[in-house]
N, CA and C atoms as a LAMMPS dump frame, in Angstrom:
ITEM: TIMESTEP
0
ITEM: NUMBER OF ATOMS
609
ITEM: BOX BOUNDS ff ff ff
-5.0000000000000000e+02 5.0000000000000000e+02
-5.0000000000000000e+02 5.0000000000000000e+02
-5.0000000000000000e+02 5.0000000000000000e+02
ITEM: ATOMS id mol type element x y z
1 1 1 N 16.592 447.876 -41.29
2 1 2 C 15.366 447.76 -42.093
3 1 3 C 15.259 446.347 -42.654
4 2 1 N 14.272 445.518 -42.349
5 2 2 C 13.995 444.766 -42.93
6 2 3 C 14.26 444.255 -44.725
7 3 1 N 14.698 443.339 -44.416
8 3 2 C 14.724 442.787 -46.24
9 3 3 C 13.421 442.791 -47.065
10 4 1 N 13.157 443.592 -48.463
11 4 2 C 11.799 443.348 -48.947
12 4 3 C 12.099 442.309 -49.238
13 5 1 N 10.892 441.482 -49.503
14 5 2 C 10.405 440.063 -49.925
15 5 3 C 8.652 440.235 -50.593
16 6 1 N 8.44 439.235 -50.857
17 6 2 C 7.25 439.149 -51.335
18 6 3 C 5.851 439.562 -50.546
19 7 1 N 6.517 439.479 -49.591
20 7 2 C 5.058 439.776 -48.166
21 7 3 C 5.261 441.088 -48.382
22 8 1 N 6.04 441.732 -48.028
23 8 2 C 6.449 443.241 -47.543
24 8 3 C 5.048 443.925 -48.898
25 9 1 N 4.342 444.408 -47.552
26 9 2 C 3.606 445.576 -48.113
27 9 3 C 3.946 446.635 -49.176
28 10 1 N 5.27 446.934 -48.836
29 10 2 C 6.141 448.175 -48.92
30 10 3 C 6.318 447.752 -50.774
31 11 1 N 6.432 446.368 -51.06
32 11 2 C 7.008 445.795 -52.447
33 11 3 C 5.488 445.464 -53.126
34 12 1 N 4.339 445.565 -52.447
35 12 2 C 3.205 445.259 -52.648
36 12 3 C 2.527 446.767 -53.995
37 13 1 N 2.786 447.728 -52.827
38 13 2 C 2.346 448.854 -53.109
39 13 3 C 2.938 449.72 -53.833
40 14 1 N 4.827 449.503 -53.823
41 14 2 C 5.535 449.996 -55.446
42 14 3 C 5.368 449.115 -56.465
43 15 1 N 5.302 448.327 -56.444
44 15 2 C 4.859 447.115 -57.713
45 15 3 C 3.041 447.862 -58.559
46 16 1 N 2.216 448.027 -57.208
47 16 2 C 1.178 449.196 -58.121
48 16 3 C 1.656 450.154 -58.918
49 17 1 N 2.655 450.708 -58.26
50 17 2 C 2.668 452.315 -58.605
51 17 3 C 3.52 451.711 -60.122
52 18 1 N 4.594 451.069 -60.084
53 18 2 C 4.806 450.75 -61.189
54 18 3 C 4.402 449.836 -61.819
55 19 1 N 3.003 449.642 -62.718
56 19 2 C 2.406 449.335 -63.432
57 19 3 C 2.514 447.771 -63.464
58 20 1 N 2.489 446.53 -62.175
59 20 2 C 2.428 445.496 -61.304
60 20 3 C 4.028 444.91 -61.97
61 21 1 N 4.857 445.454 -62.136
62 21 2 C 6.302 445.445 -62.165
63 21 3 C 7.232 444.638 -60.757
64 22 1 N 7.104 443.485 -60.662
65 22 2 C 8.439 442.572 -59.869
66 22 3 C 9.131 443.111 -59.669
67 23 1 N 9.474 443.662 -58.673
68 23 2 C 10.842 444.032 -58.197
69 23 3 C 12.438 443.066 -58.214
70 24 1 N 11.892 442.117 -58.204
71 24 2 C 12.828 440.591 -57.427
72 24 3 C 13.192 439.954 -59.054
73 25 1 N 12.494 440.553 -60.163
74 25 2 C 12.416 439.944 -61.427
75 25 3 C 13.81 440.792 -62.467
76 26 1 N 14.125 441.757 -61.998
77 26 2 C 14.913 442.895 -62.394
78 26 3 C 16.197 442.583 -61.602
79 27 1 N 17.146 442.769 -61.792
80 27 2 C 18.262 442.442 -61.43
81 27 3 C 19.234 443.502 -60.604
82 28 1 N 18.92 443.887 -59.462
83 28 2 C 20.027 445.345 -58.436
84 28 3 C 18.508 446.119 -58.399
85 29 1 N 17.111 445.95 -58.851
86 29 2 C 15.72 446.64 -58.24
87 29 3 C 16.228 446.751 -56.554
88 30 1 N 15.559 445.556 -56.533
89 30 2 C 15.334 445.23 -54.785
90 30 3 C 16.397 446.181 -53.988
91 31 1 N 17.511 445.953 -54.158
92 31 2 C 18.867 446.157 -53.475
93 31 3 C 18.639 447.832 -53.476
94 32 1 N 18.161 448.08 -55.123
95 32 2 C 18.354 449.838 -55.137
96 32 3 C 17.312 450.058 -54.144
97 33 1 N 15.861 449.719 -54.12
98 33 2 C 15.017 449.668 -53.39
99 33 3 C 15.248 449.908 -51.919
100 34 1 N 16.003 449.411 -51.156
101 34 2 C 16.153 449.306 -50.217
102 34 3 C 16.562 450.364 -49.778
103 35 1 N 17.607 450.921 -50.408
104 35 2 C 18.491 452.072 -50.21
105 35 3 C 17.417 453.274 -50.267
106 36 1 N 16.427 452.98 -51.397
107 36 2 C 15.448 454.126 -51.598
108 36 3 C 14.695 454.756 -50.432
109 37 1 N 14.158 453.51 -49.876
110 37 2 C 13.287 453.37 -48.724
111 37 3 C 13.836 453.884 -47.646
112 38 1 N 15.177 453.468 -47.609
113 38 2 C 16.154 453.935 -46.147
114 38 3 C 16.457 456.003 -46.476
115 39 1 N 16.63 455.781 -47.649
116 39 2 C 16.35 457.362 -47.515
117 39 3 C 15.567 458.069 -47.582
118 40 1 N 14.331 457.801 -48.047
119 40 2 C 13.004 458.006 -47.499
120 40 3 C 12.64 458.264 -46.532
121 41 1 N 12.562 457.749 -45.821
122 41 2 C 12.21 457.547 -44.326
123 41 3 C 11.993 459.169 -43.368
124 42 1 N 12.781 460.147 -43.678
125 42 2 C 12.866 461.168 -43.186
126 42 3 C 12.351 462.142 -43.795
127 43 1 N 11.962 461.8 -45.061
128 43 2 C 11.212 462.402 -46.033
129 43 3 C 9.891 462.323 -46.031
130 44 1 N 9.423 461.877 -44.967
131 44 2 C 7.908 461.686 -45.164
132 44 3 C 6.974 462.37 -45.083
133 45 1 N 7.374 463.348 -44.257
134 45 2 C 6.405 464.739 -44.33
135 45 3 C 6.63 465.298 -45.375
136 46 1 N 7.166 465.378 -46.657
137 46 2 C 7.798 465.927 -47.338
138 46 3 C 6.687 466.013 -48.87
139 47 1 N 6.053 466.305 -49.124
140 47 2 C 4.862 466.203 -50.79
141 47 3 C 5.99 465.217 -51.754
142 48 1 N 5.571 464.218 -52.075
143 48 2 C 6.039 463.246 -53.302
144 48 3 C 5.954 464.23 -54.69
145 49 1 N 5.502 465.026 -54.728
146 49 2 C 5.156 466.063 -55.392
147 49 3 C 6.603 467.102 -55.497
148 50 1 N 6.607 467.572 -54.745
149 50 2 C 7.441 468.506 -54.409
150 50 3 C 8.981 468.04 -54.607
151 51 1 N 8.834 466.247 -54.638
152 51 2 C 10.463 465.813 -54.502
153 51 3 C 10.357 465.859 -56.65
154 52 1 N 9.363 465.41 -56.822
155 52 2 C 9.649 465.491 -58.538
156 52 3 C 9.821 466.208 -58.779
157 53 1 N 9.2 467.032 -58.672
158 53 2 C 9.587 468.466 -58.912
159 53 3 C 11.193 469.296 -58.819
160 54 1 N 11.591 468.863 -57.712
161 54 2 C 13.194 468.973 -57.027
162 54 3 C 13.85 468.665 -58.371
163 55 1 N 13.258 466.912 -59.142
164 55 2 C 13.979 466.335 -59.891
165 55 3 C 14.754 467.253 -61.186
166 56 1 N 13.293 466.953 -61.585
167 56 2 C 13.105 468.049 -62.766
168 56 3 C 14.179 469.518 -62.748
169 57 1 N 13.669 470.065 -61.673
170 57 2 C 15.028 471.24 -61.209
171 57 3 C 16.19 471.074 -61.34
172 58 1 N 16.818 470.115 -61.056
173 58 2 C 17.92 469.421 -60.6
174 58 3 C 18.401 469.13 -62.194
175 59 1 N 17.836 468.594 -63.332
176 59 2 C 18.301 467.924 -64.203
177 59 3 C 18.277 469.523 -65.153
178 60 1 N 17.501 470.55 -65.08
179 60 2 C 17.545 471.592 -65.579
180 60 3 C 18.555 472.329 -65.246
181 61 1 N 19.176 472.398 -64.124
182 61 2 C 20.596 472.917 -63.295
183 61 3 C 21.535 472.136 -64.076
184 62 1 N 21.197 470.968 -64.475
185 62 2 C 22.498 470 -64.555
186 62 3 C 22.934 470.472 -66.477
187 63 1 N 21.516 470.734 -67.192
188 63 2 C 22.087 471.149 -68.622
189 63 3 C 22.384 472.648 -68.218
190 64 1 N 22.115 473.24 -67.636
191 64 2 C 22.61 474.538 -67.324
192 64 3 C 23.93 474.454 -67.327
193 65 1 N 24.496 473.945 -66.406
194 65 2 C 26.082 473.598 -65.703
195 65 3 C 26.898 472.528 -66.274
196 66 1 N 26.565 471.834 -67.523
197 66 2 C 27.349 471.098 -67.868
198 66 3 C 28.051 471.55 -69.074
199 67 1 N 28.15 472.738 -69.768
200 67 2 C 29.144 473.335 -70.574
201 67 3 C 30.314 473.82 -69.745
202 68 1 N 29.632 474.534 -68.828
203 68 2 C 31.124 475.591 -67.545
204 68 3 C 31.487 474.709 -66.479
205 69 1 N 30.519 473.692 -65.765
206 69 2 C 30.908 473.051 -65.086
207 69 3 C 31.061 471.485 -64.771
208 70 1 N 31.285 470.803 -65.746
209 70 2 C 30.593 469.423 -66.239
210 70 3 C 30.549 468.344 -64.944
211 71 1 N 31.817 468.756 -63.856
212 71 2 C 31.616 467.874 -62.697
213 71 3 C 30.378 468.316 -61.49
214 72 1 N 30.094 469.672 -61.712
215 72 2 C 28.737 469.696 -60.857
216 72 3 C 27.787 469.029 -61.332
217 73 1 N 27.688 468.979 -63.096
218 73 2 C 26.424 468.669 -63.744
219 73 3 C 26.064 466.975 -63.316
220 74 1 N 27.547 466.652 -63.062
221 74 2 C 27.344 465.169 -62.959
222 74 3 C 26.68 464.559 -61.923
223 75 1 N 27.332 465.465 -60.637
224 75 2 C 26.516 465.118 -59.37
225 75 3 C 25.011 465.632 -59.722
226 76 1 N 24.471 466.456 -60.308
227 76 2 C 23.098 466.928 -60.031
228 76 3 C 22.339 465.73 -61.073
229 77 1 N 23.401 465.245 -62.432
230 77 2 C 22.367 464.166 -62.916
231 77 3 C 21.772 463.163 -62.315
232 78 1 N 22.759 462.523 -60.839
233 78 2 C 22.77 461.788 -60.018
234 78 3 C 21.595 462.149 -59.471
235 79 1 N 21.687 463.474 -58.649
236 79 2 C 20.77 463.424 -57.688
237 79 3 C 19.447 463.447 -58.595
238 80 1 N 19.13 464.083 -59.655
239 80 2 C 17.944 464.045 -60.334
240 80 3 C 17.474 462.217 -60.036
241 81 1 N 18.206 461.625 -60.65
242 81 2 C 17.754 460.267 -60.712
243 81 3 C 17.338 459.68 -59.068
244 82 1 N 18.203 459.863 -58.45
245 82 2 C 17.653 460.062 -57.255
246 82 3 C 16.307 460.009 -56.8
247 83 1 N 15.903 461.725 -57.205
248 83 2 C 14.52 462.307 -56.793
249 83 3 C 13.448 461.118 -57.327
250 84 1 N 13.957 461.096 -58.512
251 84 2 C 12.967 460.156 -59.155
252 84 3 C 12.699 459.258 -58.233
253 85 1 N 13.427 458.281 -58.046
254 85 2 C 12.715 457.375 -57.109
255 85 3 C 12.465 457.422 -55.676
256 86 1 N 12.524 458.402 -55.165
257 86 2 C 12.684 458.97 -53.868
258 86 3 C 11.04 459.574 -53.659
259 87 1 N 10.384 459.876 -54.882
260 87 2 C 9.327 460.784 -54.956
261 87 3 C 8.145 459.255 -54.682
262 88 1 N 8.565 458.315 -55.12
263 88 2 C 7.409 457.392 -55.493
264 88 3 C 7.592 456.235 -54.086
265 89 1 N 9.228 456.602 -53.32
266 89 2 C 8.987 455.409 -51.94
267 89 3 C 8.074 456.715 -50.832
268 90 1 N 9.003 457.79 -51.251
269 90 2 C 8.016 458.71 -50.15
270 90 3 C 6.177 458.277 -49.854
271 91 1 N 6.001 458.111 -51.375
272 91 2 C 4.605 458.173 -51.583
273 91 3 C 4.153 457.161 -51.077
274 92 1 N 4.553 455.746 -51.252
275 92 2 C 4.567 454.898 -50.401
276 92 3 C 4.46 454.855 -49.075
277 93 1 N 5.974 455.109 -48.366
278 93 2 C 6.144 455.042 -47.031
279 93 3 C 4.969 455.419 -46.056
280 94 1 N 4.494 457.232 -47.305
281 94 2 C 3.563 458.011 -46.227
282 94 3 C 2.379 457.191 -46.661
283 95 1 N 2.047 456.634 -47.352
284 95 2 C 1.013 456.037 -48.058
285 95 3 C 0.256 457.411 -48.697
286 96 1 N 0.776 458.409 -49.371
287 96 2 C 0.328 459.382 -50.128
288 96 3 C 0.233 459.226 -51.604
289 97 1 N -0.071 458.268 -52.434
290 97 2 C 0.117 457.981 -53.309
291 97 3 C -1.322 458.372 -54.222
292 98 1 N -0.852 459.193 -55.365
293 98 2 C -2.071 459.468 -56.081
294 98 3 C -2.436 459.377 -57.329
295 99 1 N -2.946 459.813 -57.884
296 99 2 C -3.058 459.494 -59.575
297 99 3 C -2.582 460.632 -60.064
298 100 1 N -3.025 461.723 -59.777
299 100 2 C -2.155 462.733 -59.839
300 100 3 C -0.366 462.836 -59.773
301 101 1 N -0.145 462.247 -58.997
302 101 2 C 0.883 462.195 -58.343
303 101 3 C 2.002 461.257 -59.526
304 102 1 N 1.714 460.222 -60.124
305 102 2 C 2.188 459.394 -60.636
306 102 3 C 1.802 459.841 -62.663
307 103 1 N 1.229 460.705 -62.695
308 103 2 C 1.019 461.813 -63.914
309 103 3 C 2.114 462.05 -63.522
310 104 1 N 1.815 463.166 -62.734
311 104 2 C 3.494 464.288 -62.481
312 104 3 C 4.616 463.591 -62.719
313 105 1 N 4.513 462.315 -61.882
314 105 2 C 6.187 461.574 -62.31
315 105 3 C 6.209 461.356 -63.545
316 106 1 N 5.451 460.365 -64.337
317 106 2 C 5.486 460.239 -65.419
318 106 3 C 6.004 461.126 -66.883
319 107 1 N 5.052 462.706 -66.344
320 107 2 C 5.371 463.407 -67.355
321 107 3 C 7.123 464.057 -67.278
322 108 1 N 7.691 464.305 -65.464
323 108 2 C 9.296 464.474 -65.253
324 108 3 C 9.698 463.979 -65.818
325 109 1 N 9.389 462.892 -65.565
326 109 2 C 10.456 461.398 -66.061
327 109 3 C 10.64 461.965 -67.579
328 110 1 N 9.756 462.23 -68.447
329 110 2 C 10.325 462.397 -69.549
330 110 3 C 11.314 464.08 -70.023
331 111 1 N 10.297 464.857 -69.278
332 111 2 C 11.137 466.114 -69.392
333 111 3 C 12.54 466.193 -69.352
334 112 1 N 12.897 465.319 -67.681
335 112 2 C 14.142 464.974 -67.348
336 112 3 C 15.11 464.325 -67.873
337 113 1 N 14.496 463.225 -69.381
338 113 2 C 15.249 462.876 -69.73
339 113 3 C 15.552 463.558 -71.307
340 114 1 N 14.78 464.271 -72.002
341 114 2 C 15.019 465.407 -72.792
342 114 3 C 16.147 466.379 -72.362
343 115 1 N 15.997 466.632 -70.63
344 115 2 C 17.067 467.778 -69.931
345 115 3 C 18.58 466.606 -70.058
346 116 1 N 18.581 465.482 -69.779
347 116 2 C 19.991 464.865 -70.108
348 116 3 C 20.279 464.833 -71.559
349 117 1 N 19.452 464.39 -72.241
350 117 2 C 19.689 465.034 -73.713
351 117 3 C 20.326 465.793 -73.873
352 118 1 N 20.004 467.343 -73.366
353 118 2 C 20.795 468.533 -73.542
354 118 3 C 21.825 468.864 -72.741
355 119 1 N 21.859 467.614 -71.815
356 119 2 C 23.383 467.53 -71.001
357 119 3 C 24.202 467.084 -71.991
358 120 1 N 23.933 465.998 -72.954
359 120 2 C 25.05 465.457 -73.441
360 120 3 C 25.755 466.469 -74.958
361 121 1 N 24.501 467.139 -75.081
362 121 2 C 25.004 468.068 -76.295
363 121 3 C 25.74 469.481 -75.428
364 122 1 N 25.769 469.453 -74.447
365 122 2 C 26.174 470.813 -73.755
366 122 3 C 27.845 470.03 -73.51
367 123 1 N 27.782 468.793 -73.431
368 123 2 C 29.301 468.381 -72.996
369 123 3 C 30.374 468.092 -74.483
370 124 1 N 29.334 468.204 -75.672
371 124 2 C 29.98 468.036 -76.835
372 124 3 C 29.563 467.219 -77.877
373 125 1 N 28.586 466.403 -77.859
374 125 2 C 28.09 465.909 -78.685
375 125 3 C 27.069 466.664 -79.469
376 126 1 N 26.856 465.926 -80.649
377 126 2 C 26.249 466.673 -82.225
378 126 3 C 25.103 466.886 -81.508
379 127 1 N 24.474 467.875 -81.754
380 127 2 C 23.024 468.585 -81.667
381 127 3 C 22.27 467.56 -82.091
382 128 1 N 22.461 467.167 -83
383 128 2 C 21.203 466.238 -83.942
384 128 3 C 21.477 465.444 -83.17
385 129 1 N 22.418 464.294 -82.611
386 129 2 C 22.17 463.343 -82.053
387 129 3 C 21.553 463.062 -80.377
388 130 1 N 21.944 464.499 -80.23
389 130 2 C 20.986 464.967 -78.707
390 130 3 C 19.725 464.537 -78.884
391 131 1 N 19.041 465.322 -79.94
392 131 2 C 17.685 465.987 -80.481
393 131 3 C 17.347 464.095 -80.845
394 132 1 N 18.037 463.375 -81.091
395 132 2 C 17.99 461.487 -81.847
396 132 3 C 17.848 460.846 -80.137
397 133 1 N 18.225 461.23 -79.571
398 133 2 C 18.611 460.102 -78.036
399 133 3 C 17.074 461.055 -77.232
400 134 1 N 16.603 462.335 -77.355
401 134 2 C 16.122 462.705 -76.282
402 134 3 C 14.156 461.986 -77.045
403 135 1 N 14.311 462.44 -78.897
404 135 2 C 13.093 461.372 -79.125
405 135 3 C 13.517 460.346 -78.576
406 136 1 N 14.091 459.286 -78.774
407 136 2 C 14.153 457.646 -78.595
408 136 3 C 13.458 457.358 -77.011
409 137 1 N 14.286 458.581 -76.189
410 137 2 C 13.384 458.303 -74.888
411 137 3 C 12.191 457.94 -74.646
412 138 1 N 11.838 459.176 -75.226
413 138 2 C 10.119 459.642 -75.716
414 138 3 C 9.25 458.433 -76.064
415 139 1 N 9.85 458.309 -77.182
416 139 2 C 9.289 457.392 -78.199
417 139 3 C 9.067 455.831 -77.66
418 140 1 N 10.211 455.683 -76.642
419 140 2 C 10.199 453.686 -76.252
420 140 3 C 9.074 454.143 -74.8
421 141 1 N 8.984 455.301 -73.954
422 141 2 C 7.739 455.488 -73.208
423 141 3 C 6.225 455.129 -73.834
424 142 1 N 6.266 456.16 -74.886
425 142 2 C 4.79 456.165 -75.67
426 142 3 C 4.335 455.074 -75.943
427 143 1 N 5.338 454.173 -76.319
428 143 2 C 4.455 453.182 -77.657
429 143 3 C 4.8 452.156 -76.589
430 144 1 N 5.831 452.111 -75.311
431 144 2 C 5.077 451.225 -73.929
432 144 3 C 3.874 451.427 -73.776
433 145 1 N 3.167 452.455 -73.497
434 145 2 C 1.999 452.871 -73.012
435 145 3 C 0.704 452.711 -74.89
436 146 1 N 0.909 453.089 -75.736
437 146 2 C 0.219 452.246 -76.467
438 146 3 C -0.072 451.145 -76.678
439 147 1 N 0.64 450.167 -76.776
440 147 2 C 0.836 448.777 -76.577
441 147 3 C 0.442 448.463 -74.847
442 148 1 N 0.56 449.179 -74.368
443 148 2 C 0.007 448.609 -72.836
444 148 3 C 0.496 447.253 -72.779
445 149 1 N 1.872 447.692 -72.412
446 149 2 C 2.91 446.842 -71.524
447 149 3 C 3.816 447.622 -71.237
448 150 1 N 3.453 448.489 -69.935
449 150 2 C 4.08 449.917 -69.09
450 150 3 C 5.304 448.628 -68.376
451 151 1 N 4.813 447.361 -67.732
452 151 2 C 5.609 446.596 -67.249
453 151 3 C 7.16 445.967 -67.873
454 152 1 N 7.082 446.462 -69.018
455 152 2 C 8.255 445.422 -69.556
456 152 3 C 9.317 446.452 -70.172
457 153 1 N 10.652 445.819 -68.864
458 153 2 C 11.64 446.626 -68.885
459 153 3 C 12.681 446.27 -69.975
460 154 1 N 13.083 447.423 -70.464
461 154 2 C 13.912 447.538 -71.788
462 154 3 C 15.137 447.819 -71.332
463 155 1 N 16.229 447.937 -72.378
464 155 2 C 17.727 448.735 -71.767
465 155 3 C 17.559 450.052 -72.236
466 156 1 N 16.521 450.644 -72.523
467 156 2 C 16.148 452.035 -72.835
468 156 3 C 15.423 452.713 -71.347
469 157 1 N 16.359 452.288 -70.052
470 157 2 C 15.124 453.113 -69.102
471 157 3 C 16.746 454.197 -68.239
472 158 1 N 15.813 454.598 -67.25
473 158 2 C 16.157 456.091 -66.646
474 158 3 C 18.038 455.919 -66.451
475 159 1 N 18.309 454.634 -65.751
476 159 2 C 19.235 454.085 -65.361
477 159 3 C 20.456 454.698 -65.942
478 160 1 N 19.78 453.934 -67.315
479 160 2 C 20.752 453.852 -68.79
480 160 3 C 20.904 455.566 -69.129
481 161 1 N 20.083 455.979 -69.205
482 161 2 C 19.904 457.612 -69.323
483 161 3 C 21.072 458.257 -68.89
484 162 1 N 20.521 458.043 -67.583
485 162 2 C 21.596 458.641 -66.217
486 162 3 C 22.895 458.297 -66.312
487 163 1 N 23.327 457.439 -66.689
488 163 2 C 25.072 456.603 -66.911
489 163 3 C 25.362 456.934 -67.803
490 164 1 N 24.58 457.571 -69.181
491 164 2 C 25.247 458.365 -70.254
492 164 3 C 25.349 459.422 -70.328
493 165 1 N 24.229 460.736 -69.523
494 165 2 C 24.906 461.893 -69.418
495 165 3 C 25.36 462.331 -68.363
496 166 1 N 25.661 461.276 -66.947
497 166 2 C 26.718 461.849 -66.336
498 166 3 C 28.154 461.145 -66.54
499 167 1 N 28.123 460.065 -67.016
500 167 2 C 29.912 459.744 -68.023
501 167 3 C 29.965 460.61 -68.895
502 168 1 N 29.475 461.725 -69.382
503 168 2 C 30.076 462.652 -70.42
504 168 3 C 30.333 463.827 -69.449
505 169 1 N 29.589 464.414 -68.404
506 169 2 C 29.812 465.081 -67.742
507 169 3 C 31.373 464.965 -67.04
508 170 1 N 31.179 463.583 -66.661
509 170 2 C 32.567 463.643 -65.61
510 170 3 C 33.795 463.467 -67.178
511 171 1 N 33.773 463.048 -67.889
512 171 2 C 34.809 463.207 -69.288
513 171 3 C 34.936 464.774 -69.507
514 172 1 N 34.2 464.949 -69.75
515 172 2 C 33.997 466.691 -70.057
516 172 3 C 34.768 467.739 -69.032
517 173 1 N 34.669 466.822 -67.641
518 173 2 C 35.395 467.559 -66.633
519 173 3 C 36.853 467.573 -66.524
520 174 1 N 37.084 466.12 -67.212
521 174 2 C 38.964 465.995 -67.326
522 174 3 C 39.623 466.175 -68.927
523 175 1 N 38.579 466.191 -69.398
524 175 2 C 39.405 466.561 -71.056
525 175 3 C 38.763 467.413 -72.026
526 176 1 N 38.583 468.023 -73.045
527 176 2 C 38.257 469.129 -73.768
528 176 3 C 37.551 468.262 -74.915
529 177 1 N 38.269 466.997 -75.483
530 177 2 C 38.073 465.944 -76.134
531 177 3 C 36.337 466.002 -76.427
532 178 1 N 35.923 466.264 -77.061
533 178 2 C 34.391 465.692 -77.63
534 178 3 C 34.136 464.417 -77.895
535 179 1 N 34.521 463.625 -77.736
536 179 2 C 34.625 462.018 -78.96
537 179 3 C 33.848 461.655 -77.794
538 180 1 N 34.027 461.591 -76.401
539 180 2 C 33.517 460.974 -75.358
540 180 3 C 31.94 461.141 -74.682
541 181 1 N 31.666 462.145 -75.386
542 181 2 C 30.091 462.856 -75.219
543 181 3 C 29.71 462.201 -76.472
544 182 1 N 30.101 462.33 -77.66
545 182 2 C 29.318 461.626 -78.896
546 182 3 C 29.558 459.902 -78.695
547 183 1 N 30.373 459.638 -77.875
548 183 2 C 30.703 457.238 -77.432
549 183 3 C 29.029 457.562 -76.635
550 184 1 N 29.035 458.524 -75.452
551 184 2 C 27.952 458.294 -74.182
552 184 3 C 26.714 458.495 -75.594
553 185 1 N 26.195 459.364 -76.111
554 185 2 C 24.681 459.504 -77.122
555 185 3 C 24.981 458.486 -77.921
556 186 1 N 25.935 457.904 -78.702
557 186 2 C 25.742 456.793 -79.577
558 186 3 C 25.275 455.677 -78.73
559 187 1 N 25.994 455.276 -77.5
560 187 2 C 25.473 454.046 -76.197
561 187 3 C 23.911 454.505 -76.169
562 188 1 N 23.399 455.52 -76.132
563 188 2 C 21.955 456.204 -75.407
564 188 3 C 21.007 456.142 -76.506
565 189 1 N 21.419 456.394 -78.101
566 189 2 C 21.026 456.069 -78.914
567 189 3 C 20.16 454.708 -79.965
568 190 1 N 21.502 454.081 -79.541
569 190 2 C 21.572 452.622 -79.505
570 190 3 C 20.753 451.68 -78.276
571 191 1 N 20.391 451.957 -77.639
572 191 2 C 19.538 452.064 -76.304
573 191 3 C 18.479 451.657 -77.002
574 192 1 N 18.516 453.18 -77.748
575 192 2 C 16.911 453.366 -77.532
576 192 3 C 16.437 452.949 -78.07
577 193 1 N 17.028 452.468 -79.591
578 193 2 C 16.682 451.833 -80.63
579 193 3 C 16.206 450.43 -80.24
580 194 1 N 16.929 449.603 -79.522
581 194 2 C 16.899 448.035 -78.868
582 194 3 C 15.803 448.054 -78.241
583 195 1 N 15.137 449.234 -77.057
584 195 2 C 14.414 449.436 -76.557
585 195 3 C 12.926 449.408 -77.232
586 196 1 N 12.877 450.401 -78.491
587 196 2 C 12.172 450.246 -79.345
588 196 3 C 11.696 449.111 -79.464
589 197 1 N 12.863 448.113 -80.118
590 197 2 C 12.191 446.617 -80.113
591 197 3 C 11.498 446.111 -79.541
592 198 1 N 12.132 446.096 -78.1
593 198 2 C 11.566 445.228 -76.811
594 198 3 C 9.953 445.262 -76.67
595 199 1 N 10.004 447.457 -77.111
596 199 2 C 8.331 447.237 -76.934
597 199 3 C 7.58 446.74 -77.833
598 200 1 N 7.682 446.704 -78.894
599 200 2 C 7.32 446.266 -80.297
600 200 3 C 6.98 444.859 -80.205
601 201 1 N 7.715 444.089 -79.314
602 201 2 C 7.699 442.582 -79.525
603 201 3 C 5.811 442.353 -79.185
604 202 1 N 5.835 440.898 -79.633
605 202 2 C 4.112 440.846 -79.322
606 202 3 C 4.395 440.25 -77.856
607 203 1 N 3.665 440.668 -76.958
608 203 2 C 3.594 439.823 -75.675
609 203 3 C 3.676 438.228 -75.837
């Protein structure tokens, strides 16, 4: 598969979908990108719809399974994050891309990250600070989208999410220890707060 670059259609038309967002400006985008696209590819008959949806499932399985089983939960936080971007190259690739379509993600995206929320309190961390990390999510989305600058990436995004409730998951899987689920929500916390800022700043 070709290297994206600036020509590539393919970087033309996710740069729409995410709100005219540089790929090449972000640092491991492109690279993840690539990988996205390459697994895509077989997915194309597949509803972009139907893969968010998967997501969402997937991250609801994962607070399900992360009290009894914390190393399944971990792989399914993975794959959730996954779907996520898997739903929006599909849409691409097939050129199925809709307004509809990018609602639906939008509104996952947050559900999903409320559902890691309750991954990290299912692996041992304080309730309240679940209920503190799953607003902050919320909250650095919204007031992106009030402020209308959807483009400007914070250390409060999915990434960061994903690396804190599946490191408590896989901790959770080798020790009984709680301290390590409340280190991952204080990191996710602290996130979100910084994040906060970022959007806050004046352009």
């Amino acid at each position: 598969m070709a290297r994206p670059g600036p020509a590539d259609p393919r970087v033309a038309r996710w740069s729409r979908l995410h709100h005219g967002l540089d790929p090449a400006a972000v640092p491991f985008v492109s690279g993840w990108l690539r990988f996205v696209w390459w697994s895509a590819r077989p997915l194309r008959g597949v509803s972009p719809t139907a893969i968010t949806a998967s997501g969402v499932l997937l991250a609801a399985c994962a607070a399900w399974l992360a009290g009894p089983v914390p190393a399944i939960a971990a792989a399914l936080v993975v794959l959730a994050a996954v779907c996520d971007s898997l739903d929006g190259a599909v849409a691409v690739l097939a050129d199925r891309a809709t307004r509809f379509g990018a609602r639906a993600d939008a509104v996952a995206d947050r559900v999903s990250d409320l559902l890691f929320a309750v991954v990290l309190w299912r692996c041992g961390a304080p309730w309240w600070a679940a209920v503190v990390a799953g607003a902050l999510a919320v909250a650095v989305d919204l007031t992106r989208r009030v402020r209308r600058v959807p483009a400007r990436i914070t250390v409060a995004e999915r990434p960061t999410f994903t690396i804190c409730a599946s490191l408590a998951c896989v901790c959770a899987a080798v020790t009984s220890a709680t301290w390590p689920a409340a280190v991952c929500v204080g990191v996710w916390c602290a996130a979100g707060l910084v994040g906060l800022t970022q959007v806050l700043r004046r352009r």
